[in-house]
BALUM-933605 format. One record per residue: residue in three letters; x, y, z of N, C-alpha, C in turn. Coordinates in steps of 0.02 Angstrom, whole numbers, plus 50000, padded with zeros to 5 digits. Each point is the difference from the previous one (the first is absolute). Layout:
N
AlaXYZXYZXYZ/...
This chain:
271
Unk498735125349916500725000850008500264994450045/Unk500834996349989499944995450033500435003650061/Unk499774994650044500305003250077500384998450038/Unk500415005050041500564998250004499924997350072/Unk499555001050032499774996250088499894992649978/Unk499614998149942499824994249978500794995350000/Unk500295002449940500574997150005500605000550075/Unk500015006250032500214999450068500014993850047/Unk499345000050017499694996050031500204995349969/Unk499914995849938500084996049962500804996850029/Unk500505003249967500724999250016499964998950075/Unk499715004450050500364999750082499564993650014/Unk499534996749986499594993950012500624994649987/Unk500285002149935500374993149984500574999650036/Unk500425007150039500645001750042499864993350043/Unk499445002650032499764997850076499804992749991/Unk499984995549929499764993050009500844995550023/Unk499784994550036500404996650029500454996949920/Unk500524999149993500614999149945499994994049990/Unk499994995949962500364992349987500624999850012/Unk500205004249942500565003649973499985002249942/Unk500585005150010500065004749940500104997249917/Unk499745001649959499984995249933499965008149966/Unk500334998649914500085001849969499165003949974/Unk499754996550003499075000050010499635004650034/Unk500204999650047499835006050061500295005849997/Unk500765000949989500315004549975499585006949923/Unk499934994149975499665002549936499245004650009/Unk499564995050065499525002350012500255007150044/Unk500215001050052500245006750020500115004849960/Unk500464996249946500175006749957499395004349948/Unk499724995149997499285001349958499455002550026/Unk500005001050047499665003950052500305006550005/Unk500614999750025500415005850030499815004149923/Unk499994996149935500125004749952499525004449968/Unk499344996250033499385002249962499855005850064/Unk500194999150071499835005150051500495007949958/Unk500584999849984500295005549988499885003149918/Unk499644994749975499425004049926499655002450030/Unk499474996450045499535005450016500125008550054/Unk500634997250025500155005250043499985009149939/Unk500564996349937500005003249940499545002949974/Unk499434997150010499495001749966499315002650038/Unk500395002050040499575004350059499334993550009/Unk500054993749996499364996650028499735003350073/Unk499314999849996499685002350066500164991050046/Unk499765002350075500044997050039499434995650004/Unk499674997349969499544994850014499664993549972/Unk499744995450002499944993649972499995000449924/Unk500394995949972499915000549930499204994749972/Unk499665004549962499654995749945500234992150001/Unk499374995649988500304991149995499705000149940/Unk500045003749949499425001349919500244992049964/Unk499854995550010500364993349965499825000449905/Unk499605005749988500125001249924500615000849990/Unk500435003950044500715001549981500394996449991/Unk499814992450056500494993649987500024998749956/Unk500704995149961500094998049932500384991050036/Unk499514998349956500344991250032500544999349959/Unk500734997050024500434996749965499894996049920/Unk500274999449961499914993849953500434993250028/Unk499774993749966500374995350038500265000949914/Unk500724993950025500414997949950499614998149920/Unk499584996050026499504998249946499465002350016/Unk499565005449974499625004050000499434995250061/Unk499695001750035499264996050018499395004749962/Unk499614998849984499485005449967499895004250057/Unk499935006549956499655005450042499434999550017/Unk499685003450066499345001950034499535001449928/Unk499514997550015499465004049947499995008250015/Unk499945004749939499935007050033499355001350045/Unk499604994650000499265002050040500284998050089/Unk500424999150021500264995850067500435006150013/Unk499855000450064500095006050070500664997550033/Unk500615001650006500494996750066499695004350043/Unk499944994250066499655003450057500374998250055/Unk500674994449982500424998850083500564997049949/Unk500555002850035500544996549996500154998650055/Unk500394990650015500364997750070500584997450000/Unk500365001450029500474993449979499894993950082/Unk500374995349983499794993949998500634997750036/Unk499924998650067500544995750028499864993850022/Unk500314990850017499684996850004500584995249973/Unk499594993849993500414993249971499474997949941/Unk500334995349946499824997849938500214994550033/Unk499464993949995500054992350043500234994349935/Unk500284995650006500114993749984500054995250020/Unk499794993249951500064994250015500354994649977/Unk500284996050008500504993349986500034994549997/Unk499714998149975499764991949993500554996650025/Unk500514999449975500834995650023500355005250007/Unk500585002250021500715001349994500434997449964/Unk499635002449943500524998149960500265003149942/Unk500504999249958500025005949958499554997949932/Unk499904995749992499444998149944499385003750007/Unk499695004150061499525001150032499855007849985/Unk499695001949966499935009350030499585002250035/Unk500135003950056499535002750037499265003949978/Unk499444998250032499425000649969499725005550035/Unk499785007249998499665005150012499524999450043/Unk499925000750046499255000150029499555004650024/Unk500295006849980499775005850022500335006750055/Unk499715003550018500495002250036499425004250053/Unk500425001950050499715004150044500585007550046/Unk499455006349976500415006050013499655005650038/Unk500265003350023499785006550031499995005249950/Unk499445004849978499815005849947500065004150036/Unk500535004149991500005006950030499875008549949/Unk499575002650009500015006049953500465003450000/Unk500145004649905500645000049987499665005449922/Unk499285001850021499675002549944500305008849991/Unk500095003450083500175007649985500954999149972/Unk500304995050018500554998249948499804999949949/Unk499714995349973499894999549937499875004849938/Unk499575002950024499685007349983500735006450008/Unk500444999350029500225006850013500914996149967/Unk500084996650029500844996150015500074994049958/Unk500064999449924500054993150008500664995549987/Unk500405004550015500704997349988500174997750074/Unk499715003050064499944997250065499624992850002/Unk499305001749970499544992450006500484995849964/Unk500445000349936500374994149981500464996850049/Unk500155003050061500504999750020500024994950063/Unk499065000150005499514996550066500194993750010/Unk499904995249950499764994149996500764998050031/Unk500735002949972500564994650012500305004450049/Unk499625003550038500255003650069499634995150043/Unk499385000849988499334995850049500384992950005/Unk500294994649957500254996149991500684999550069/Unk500075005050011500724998450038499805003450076/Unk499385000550008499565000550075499534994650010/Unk500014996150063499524994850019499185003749999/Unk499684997749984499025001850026500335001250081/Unk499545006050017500024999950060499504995350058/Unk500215000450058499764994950038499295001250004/Unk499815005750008499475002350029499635001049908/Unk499534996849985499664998349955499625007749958/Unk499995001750040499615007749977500505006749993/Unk500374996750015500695006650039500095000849922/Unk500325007049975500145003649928501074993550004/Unk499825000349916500634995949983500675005449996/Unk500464999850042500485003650001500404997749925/Unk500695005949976500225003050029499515005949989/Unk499534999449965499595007549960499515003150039/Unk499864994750062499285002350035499395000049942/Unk499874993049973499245001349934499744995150050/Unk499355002850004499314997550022499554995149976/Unk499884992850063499914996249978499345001749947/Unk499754995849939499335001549954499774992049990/Unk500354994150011499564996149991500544993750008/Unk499534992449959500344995250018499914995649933/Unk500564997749997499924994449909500254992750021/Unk499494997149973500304990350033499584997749945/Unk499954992749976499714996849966499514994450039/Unk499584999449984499254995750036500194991850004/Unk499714999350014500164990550000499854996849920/Unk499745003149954499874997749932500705002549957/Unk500185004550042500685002849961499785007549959/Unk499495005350019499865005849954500515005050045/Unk500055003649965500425005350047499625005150022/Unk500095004150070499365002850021500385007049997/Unk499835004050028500275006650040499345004150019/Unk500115000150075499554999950036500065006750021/Unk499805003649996500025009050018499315003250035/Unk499694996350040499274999650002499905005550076/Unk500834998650032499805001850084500095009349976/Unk499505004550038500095005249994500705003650013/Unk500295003049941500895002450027499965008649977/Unk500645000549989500165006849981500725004549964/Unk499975002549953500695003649984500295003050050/Unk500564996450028500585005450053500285004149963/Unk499735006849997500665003949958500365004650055/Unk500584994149999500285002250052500095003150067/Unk499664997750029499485001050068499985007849991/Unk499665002149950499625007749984499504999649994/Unk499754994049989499315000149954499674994250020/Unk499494997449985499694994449982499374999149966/Unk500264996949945499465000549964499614994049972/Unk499334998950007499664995749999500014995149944/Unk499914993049978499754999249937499464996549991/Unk499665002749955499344999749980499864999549940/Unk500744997849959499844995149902499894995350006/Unk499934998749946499634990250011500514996749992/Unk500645001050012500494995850032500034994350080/Unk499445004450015499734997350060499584993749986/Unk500004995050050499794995549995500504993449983/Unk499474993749949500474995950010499924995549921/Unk500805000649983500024998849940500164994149960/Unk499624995849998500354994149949500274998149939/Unk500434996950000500445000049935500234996249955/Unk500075001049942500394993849967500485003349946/Unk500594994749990500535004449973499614998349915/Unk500325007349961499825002149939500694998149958/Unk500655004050015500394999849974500704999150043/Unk500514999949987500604999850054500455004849928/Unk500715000550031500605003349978500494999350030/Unk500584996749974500575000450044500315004650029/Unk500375000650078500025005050032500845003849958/Unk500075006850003500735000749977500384995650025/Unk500635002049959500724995950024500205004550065/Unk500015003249984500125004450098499505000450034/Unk499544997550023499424999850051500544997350054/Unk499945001150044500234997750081499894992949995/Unk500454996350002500054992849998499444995850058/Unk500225004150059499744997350062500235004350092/Unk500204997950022499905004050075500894999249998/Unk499985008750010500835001149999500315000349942/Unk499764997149936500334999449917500244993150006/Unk499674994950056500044992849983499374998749991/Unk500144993249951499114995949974500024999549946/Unk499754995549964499834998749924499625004449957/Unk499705004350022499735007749942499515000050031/Unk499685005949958499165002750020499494994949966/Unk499524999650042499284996849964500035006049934/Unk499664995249957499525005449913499615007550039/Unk500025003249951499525003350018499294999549975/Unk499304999150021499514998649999499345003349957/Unk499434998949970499575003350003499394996150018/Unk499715001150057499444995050015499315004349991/Unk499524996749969499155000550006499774998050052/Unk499405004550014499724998650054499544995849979/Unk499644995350048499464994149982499484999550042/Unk499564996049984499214997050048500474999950079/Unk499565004850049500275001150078500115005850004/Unk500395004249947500055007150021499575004750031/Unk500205002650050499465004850043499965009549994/Unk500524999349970500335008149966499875001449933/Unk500235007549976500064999349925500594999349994/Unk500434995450000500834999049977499594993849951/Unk500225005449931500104994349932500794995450009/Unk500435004650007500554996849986500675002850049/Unk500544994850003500545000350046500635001349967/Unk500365003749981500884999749985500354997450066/Unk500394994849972500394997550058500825003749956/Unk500305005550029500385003549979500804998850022/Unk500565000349978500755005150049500064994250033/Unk499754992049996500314996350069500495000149987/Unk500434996750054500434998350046500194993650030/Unk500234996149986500054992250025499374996049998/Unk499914996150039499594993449985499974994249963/Unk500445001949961500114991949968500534997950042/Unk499664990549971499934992550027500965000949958/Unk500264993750038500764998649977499744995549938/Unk500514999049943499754997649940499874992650005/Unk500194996950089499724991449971499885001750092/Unk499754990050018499894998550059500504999350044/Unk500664997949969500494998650039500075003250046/Unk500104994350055499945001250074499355005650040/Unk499625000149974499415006750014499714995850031/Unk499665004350067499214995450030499424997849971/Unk499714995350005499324999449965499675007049993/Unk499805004850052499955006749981500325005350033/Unk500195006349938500245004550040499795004949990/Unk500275007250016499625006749986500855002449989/Unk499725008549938500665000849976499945007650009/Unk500245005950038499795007350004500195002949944/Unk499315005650004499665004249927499915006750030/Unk499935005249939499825004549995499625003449943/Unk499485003649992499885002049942499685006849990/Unk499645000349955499505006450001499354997249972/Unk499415000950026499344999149961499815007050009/Unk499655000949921499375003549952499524999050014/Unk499565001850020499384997250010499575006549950/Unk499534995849948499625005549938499284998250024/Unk499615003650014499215000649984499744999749946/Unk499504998949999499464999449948499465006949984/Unk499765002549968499765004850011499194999650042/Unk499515001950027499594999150028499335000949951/Unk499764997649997499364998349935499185004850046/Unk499745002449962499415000850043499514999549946/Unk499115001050019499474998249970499954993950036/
């Protein structure tokens, strides 16, 4: 049954986070909270941690389909993803387009959402977007209070990593804590499979300024992986794209993102 302390807690975490300011965004997130606390009130939910069953999760479709998970592959973490998508510039100039170089983000878990809320988890990526990373590196990403789960940057060859290796834990809502111990753990290397353009309403960028969302993603895992993560959905972003030329841009810059990653297992083989 889902719970109504879960979501409590949930909502008074986000009262109490320090404001940018008020956005249409945040608004939305309150209300979506406030609305799912007075279903369950309705529905006589008991008082205690809800289930994180991620069978229950259902991933988005992108605009243009990305292929589905094989049915033999486990979701074992959903994160979303705060951080910068980097570029580079040969000239300033408008003949010039800015060239990708990877990006680097903070993974925060977002799996007992996923599993229970997912009209809230859509709501992550272009809320997270309009809050700085906090200072303190480990500290949970306001306004939601989600708990740090890991770290995504690309290597000096250019693979994309996400690094989930340091021992963490599900905050459900400072009720609970619960360990993880899927083979999401560890450390995953990648290479992109497919891309998809992001909707026409994805969150442009920080505030509803910026040139649009990065694609949404499907990456394979490759030679280095230390986990069973077969594969990555890069889901729901939120800004990150480069302006459409060089003009006037630094040789390099960084552009703020948000997203959601999937992370699917493999099944475990024995004999």
């Amino acid at each position: 049954m889902r719970s109504i302390a879960f979501l409590s807690i949930f909502l008074s975490s986000a009262l109490a986070a320090p404001l940018v300011s008020w956005s249409p965004a945040l608004g939305e997130f309150y209300a979506a909270v406030d609305r799912h606390i007075q279903i369950a009130r309705q529905a006589g939910a008991i008082n205690s941690p809800p289930t994180c069953d991620l069978s229950k999760a259902v991933m988005p479709v992108a605009p243009t389909p990305l292929p589905l998970p094989d049915p033999s592959w486990r979701l074992s973490e959903v994160v979303v993803g705060r951080g910068v998508q980097n570029y580079t510039c040969s000239l300033a100039t408008k003949d010039v387009v800015p060239k990708a170089v990877g990006a680097i983000a903070s993974l925060y878990n977002v799996s007992c959402i996923a599993a229970n809320y997912p009209d809230i988890l859509g709501m992550l990526p272009g809320l997270a977007l309009e809050y700085a990373l906090p200072a303190d590196p480990v500290a949970n990403l306001e306004p939601s209070n989600l708990a740090l789960a890991g770290h995504h940057y690309f290597t000096s060859n250019g693979t994309p990593t996400f690094d989930m290796s340091q021992p963490r834990s599900i905050n459900v809502a400072n009720l609970a804590s619960i360990p993880i111990t899927d083979g999401s753990s560890g450390i995953t290397k990648a290479k992109l499979a497919v891309n998809s353009t992001a909707p026409a309403d994805a969150p442009k960028g920080e505030h509803g300024q910026g040139f649009g969302a990065v694609p949404w993603l499907l990456l394979n895992s490759t030679f280095g992986t230390t986990g069973d993560v077969v594969a990555v959905y890069r889901i729901n972003t939120a800004g990150g794209k480069a302006p459409p030329t060089c003009e006037s841009s630094p040789a390099y810059f960084s552009v703020q993102y948000a997203t959601e990653y999937w992370f699917y297992t493999k099944p475990k083989t024995t004999g």
